[in-house]
Structures are given as structure tokens and as C-alpha cells.
N, C-alpha and C positions, 0 to 999 in steps of 0.2 A: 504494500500500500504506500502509492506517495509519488505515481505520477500520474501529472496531469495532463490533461489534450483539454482545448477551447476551441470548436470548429466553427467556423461562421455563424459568431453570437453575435446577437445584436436586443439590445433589451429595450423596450419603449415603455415606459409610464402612462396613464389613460390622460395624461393631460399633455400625452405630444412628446414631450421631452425626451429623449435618444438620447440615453447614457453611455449604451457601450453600441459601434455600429459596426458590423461586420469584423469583428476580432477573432482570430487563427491564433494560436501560440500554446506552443508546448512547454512543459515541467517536466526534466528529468527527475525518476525518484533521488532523491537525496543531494539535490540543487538548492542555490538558494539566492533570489532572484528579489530586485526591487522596480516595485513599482512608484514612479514619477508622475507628474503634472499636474495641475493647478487647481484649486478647489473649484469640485463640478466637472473634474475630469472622466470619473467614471473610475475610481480606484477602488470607491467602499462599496460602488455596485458588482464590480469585478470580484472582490471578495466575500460576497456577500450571494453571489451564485456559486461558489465554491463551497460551501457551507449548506446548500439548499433552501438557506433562507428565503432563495427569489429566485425565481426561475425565468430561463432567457423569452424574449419574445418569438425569438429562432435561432436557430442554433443548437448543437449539444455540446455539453460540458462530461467528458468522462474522466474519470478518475478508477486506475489500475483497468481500463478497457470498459467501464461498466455506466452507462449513462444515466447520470443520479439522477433525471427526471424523470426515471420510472420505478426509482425505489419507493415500497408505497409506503407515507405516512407510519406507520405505526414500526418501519424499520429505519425511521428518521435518525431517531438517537441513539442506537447502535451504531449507523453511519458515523454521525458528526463524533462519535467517542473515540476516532481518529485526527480530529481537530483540536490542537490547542489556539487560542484566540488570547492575541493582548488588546487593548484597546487603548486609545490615547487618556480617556477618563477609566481609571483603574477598574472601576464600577464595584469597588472593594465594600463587604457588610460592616459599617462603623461601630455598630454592637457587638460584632465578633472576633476575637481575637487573630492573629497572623495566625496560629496554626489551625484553628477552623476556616477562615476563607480558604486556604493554600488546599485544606481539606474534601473542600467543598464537591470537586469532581468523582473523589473517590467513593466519598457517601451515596452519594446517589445512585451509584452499580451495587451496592453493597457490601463494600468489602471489608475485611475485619479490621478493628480497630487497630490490631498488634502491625499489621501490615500496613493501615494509612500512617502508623508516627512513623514509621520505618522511611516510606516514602515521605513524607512530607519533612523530614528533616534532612532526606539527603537531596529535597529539592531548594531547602532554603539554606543548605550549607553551598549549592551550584549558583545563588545568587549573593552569596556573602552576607545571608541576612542568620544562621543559627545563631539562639543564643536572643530572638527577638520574639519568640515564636507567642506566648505570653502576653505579647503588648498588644493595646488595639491599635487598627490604622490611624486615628488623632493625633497616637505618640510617635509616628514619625515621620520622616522628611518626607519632601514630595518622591524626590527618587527614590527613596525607600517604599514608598509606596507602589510606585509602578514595579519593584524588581519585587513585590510578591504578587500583582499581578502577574508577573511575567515566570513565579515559582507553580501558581494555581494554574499557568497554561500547558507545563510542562510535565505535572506532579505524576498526571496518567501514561505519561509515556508516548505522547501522540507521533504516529505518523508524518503529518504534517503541520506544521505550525504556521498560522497567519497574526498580524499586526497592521493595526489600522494606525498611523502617525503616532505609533509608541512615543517617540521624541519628542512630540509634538509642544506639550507644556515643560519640556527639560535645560537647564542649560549645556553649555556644548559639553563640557567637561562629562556630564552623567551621560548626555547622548551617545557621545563615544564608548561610554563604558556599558549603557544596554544595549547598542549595535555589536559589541564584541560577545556580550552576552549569547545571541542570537546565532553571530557565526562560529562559538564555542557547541552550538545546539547540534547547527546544522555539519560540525566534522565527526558526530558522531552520526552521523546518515539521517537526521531529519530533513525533509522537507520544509524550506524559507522560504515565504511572500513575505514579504515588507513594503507596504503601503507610505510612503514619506514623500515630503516636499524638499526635504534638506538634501538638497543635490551636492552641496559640495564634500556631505560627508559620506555619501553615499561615492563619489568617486575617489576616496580618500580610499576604500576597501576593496576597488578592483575589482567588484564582482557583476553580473549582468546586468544592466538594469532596462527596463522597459517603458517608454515614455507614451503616456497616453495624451491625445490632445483633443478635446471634444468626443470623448468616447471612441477615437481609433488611435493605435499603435502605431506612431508615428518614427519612432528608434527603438531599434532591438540590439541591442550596444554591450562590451565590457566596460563598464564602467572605467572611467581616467584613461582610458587607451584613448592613443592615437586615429585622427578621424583620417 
């Protein structure tokens, strides 16, 4: 699990709007690839039919060969138990402590207790956060905040992981250190979409990036390489 195919997608809104128009592009499994351009580009729709959140106007979107618009509903979230997801707002429970949010995915399949602290501490010692587990999100920084967001996306082990402008509210300094986070993920063979506007750090990493412009892919590029 963890490659992806986008064959002539094209998504419309009932009010006109053409988010994404005729888009083609492939994911090697265990690539890890940024998506670019401008707010209203078509990035959080792009990611957002990867997920089955929203399904294309035309087009299919398969993932490992199998076209998730015919997965039927009620094998929805089996599917997406393949997806980890950051988001630029952490969407972290402020009642709940870092180790019940980071928790939060494991609970919901079931699995025993003995076996979530197990993972959820070796996923907030891979964010530098053990040792916080204890605190609620109030008590800490903003970056801290998104790096158990970013513990809670990992904790299940996902196939592939997406980020919607993680960086988005960070300064450069934390940027650089959750981008690195990400590409630490992805050398152990996950699957990277990263959704950002911060082009220049994104070519700072040398790695593919894909520029959307009015809902088509307008460069399919190594990032910082020679044009």
C-alpha cells in the first residue's frame, strides 16, 4: 500500500468552481513528493480525494491499483487506517492530555492498552516530544503542538502520510525541523504528500515537487534542480 495513480481528475463544485482540471500524476510507493501553488490552487482538494473525502467529478484516483471510488462506504475507514493526516491547525482535544490525543487512532480499532503506550511513546520519542506525554496541549508551544499532531498521524503506522500546510502557522526555524521530521518518515518507506506554499524550503530539500496552478499541474520538477 502507498502508491498512487490520478488519471484524468478533474473535480467541479455545484457552484462552477474547477478545483482540480484534468490532472494525471503518479506516487511511487515510498516517495515523497510536495505539492505547491497559491491559495485556491487545488492542493487541499487534491488531498482530500486521496482520502475519499470527495470524490472527483471525472477521473479515477487508484491507490495500490484499486479505484477508491468504488470502495463502498462502510469499508471507508478501514481504507483511510492507511492514512496519516497533519493539518496546518493541529485540531488537537484541549481536554486531553499529549498521550490520549497521540492515542486517539489506536483507540478507535481497538487495540490494547499495553500496546497503545508502547506505541504512542515510541511515536513521541520520533518527535522529540517523550517525557510530555502528561501535559495538555495549553502547556505547550505552538511547534510542540503540531509535532504531536504530527506523533497522532504516525502513531498507527500509516502507509501513506498527507499534510495540509503543516508549516503553515510555524517559524522557519520549526519549519525546517517538521519538514525533516517528514522526510525522516518517509526513509523508512512511507508514503509523503506535503501540501505547502513555502517554496523556498521546499527547494532547500531536493525533492519532487508539483506545482498546481488553477487546478492543473503546471511543473512536475526536482525541486532546487537546474531548469
Amino acid at each position: 500500500m502507498g502508491h498512487i495513480e490520478l488519471q484524468h481528475i478533474t473535480k467541479r463544485f455545484d457552484n462552477g468552481h474547477e478545483a482540480l482540471a484534468d490532472v494525471s500524476v503518479e506516487f511511487a510507493e515510498g516517495s515523497m513528493t510536495f505539492l505547491t501553488g497559491h491559495s485556491g490552487a487545488g492542493k487541499s482538494t487534491f488531498l482530500k480525494l486521496l482520502l475519499r473525502a470527495d470524490v472527483p467529478t471525472r477521473g479515477r484516483v487508484l491507490v495500490n491499483g484499486v479505484d477508491i471510488a468504488q470502495i463502498p462506504l462502510s469499508r471507508l475507514p478501514r481504507y483511510r487506517q492507511n492514512f496519516g493526516v497533519v493539518f496546518q491547525d493541529h485540531h488537537l482535544l484541549a481536554q486531553r492530555t499529549v498521550f490520549d490525543n497521540v492515542a486517539i487512532p489506536l483507540r478507535v480499532v481497538g487495540m490494547r492498552e499495553r500496546e497503545i503506550a508502547r506505541r504512542v511513546r515510541a511515536a513521541l520519542t520520533r518527535v522529540e516530544l517523550l517525557g510530555k506525554e502528561s501535559l495538555f496541549p495549553g502547556h505547550l508551544s505552538t511547534g510542540e503542538q503540531q509535532r504531536v499532531g504530527i506523533a497522532r498521524a504516525v502513531v498507527a503506522r500509516p502507509k501513506i502520510l498527507l499534510a495540509d500546510e503543516p508549516t503553515g502557522n510555524l517559524d522557519p526555524e520549526l519549519s525546517i525541523h517538521v519538514m525533516d521530521l517528514f522526510a525522516r518518515f518517509n526513509q523508512v518507506g512511507t508514503t509523503v504528500i506535503v501540501a505547502s506554499h513555502d517554496v523556498a524550503l521546499i527547494e532547500s530539500m531536493g525533492l519532487r515537487m508539483l506545482n498546481l496552478q488553477q487546478g492543473r499541474v503546471v511543473d512536475d520538477v526536482l525541486a532546487g534542480a537546474d531548469s
